[in-house]
N, C-alpha and C positions, 0 to 999 in steps of 0.2 A: 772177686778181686776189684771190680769197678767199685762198689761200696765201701770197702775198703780203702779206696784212692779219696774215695767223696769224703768218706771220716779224717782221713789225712789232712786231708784240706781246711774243713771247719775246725780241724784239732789248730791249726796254724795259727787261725783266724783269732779263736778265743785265748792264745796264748799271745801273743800280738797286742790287743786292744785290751784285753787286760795288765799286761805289762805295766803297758800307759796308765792305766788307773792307779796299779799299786805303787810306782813310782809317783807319780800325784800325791797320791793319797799320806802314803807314809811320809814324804817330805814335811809334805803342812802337819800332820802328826808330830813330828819332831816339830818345828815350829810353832806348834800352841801347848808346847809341855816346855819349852826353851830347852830338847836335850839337843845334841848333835845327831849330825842324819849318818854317824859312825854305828853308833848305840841304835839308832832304830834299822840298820841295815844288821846290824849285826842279831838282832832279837826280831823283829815284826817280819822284814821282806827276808830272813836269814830262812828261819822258821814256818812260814809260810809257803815258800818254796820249797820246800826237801816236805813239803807235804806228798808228794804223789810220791818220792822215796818212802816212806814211811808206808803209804798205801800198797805198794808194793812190797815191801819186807812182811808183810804180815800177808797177805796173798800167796806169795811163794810158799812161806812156812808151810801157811796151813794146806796147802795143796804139794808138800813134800816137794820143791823145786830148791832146795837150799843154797845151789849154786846158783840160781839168779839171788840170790837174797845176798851172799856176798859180795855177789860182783858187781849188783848193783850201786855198792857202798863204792867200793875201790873205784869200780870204772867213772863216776858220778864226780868223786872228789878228783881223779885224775883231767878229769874234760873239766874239772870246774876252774882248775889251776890252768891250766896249760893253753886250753881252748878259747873259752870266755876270756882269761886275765891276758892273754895273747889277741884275741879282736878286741877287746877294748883299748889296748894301750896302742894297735894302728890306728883306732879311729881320733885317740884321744889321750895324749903321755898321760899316765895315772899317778897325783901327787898322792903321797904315802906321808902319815903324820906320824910324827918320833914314837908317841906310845905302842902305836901298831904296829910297829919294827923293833921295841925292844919288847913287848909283852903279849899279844894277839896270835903276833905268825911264830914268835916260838914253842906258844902253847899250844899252835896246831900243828907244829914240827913233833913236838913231844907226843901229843894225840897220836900224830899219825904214825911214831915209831915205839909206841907201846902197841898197836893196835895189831903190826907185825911181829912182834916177841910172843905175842899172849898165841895167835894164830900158828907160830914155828914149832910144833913140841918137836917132830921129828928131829930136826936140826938143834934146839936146846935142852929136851928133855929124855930124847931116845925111843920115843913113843913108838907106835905102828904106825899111828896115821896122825897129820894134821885137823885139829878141831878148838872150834870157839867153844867155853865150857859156858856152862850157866856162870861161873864164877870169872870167870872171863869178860862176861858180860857185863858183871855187879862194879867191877873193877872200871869198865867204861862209864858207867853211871855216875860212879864217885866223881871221876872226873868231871862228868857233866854238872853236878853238883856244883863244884869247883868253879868252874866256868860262869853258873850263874850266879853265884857270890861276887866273883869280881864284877862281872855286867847290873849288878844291884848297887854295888860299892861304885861304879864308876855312874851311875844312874845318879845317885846322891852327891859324888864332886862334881857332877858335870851343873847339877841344880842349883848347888851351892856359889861355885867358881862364878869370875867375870868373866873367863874366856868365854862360857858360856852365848851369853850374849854377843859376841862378836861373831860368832860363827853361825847364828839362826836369823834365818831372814824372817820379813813378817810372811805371816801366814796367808796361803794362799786360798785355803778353804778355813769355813768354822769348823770346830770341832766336830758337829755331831758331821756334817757334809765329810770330811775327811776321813772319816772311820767307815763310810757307808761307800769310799773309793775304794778306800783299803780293804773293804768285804767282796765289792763287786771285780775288787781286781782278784782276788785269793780265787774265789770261783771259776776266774775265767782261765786263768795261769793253770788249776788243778784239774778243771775239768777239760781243758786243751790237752793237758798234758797227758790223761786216761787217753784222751781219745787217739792222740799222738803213738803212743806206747804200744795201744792193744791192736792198732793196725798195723806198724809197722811189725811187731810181734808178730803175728800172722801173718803177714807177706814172706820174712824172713824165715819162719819156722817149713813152710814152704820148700826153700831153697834145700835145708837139714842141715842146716848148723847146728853146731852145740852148747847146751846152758850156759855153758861160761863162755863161747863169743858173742852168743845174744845178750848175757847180761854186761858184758864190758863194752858191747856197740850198741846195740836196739835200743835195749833199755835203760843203761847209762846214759847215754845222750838224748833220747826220749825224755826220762826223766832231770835233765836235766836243763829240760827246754826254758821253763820259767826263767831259773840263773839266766841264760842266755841273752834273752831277749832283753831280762829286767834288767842286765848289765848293760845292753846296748843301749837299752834307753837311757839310764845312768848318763852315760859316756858321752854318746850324744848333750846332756844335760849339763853336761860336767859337773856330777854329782861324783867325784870321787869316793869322799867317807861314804856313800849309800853304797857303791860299786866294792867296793875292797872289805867294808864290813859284811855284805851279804856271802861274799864269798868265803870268808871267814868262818862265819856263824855258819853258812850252809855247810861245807865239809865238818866244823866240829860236831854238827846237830847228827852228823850224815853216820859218822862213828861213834859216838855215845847215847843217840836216840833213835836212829832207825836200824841199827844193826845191835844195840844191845837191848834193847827192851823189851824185841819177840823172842830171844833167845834167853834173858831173866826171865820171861814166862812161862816158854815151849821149853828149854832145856839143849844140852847140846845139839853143835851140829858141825858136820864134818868138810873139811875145808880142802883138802887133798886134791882138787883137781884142779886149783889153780899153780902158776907156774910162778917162779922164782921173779921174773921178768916181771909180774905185774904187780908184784910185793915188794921189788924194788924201785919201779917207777913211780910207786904210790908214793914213798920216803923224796925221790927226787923229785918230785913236781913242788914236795911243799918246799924240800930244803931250796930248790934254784928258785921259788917265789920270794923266798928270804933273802938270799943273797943280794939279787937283782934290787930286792924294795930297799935294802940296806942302805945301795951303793947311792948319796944324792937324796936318795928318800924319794925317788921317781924312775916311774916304772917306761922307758926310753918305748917309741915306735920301732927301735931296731932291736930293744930286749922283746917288744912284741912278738917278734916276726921269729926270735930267735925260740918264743916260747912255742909257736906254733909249728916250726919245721921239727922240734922235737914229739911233739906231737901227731903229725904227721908220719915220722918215722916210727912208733912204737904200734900207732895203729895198722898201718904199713904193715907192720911186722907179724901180728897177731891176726891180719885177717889173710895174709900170706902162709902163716903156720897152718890155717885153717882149714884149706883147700888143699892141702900137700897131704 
């Protein structure tokens, strides 16, 4: 157990200090490409982070744990919205720019309430059991698809446009320096985050919980460590577009690539033990992120606090179910 505590800690350390770098790093990244640090939150530090998601969806699989493989999606995108975008907007109101509020957070509204349909057969199909198909999967993909045509398309007006240049400072690293942040930061965020995951994983597994509380707590929020930190650095920074695209790109990336990929390749897999409660929180985290970025186009210290006591009560909720 002492080992374990010790891993805990240097898992901290390298999610921490690499934050910093990939925050560095990808800013001046957007800065010597002149895109905005919306586009590079939303693709480079989006992507990069929902890597140890990814390393875990394919881990579970393939070791037959299916429920940490979903939960890890749902619980991951739930703490991404609520948690993170909740301490970033006390430490720091978070300005929301018009496109991301009419075209971003709807198409992760959309994501996130297809992703519950495709998941319900019982309740829309009459099935036996709830299950992701392979086909279920390919259907997330497309999306994903989708996703990256507009982030290509907005890649190219962002290059073109004068706003362009209004909104990119000079660059803070050269280019080759800045990629070589943005590597050392990805390393330390993914490999804090293993280290992060697999201890608390085993301290928790310890107690006898079950797959699906460890994957909506351990290791949702384990792996969700990078986001965390790499928003508070943001916030701190007032990097908003890096802050709000990352969280963006991370839950789309979180339902179209790390939950449908292993299952277009592995083939069904059965979803029935999770509970209605956390199929619906998944829908309301994103719809009250919309709402809220709507209102003003700024995300308030008192919508912060409002995001996090919901938050608090849903985990509340489910580590209380837990123990009963």
């Amino acid at each position: 157990m002492f080992l374990q505590i010790v891993l805990l800690i240097v898992g901290f350390t390298l999610l921490i200090k690499g934050a910093d770098w990939l925050v560095d790093g990808a800013s001046s990244v957007a800065s010597n490409f002149k895109v905005s640090k919306l586009l590079i939150g939303l693709t480079i530090v989006a992507f990069g982070t929902g890597a140890p998601e990814l390393a875990v969806s394919f881990s579970s699989l393939t070791g037959g744990n299916t429920d940490i493989l979903i939960g890890n999606v749902i619980g991951s995108n739930i703490v991404n919205v609520l948690l993170l975008i909740g301490i970033a907007a006390i430490i720091r109101p978070i300005k929301v720019k018009k496109d991301t509020v009419s075209k971003e957070l709807p198409l992760l509204l959309l994501i996130s309430t297809a992703l519950i349909v495709l998941i319900l057969d019982t309740s829309l199909s009459n099935t036996i059991a709830n299950t992701f198909s392979r086909a279920d999967a390919i259907i997330c993909l497309l999306f994903f698809s989708i996703f990256l045509y507009y982030l290509i398309t907005m890649a190219r007006k962002n290059r073109r446009g004068k706003s362009a240049k209004k909104e990119v400072d000079s660059p803070k690293y050269s280019l080759s320096k800045s990629f070589i942040f943005v590597i050392l930061g990805l390393v330390g965020v993914i490999g804090g985050s293993q280290l992060v995951v697999s201890s608390a994983s085993i301290i928790a597994s310890a107690i006898g919980l079950s797959e699906r509380i460890i994957s909506l707590t351990i290791v949702a929020i384990g792996t969700s460590l990078p986001e965390l930190v790499t928003t508070i650095t943001a916030a701190k920074q007032n990097k908003s577009d890096l802050l709000v695209g990352n969280i963006i790109g991370s839950n789309i990336f979180n339902i179209c690539f790390v939950l449908a990929l292993p299952v277009a390749l592995a083939g069904s897999i059965n979803s029935s033990n999770f509970e209605i409660i956390d199929l619906i929180m998944l829908i309301f985290s994103s719809l009250l992120l919309c709402l809220l970025a709507r209102h003003n186009r700024k995300i308030t210290r008192l919508e912060g606090i409002l995001m996090l006591l919901v938050f608090v009560v849903y985990y509340g909720f489910i580590i209380y179910t837990a123990f009963i």
